[in-house]
C-alpha positions in Angstrom: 95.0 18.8 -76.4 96.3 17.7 -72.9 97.1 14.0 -74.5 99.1 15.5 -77.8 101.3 17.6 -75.7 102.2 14.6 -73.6 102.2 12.1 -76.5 104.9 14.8 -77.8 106.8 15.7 -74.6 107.0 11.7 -74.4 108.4 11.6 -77.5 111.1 13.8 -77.6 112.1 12.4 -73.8 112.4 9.0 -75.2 114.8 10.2 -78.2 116.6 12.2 -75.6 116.7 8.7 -73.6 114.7 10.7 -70.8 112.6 8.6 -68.8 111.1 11.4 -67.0 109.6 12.5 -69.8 106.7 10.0 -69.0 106.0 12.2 -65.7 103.9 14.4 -68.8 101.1 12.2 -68.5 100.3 13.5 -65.2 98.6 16.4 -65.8 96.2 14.8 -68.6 95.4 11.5 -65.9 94.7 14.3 -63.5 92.6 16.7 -65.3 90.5 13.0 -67.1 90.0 12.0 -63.2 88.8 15.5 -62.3 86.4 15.7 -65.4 84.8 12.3 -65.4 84.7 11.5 -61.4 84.8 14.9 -59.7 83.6 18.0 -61.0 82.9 17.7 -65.1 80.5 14.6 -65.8 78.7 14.4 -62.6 77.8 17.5 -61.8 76.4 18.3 -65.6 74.5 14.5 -64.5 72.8 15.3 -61.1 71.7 18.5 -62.9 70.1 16.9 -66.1 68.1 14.2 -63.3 67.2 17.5 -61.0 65.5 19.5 -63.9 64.4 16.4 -66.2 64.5 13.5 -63.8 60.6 12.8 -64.1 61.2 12.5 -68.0 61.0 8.8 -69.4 62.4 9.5 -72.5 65.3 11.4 -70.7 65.9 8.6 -68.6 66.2 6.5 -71.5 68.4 8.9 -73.4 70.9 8.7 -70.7 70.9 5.1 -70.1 71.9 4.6 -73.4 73.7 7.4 -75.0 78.0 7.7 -73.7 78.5 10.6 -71.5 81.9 11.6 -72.9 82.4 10.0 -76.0 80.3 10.9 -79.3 79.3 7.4 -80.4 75.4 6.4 -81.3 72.9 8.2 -79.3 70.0 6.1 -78.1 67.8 4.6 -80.1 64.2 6.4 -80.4 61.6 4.3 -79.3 58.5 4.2 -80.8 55.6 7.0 -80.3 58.5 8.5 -77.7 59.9 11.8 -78.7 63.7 12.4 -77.6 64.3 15.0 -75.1 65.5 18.7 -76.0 68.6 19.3 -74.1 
């Protein structure tokens, strides 16, 4: 949502020949630092090691499976059941 609203404030700056406009990416950089460094990805990670840490198939899902990004989850290894999150 962030990223449309400044791909469209962009936009209609650059029709309106307003180079400012490109000061609207600010707020999504910002709030993508906050989420993947600060407060969003790694907190939800230290919490998933504390409680299932001990887990090898956890461990494995992690390793392998994007954080932020829906793409292929890990592959299941054989005789290992994936974890229930």
């Amino acid at each position: 949502m962030w990223v449309a609203t400044a791909l469209a404030v962009s936009v209609a700056g650059l029709r309106a020949a307003e180079p400012s406009s490109l000061s609207a990416w600010l707020s999504p950089a910002f709030t993508a630092l906050l989420l993947l460094k600060v407060s969003g990805v790694p907190m939800v990670e230290a919490a998933g090691k504390k409680k299932w840490g001990h887990d090898e198939s956890y461990l494995h899902y992690v390793e392998h499976t994007s954080s932020v990004v829906p793409w292929f989850p890990a592959p299941v290894r054989e005789g290992k059941t994936p974890p229930l999150l």
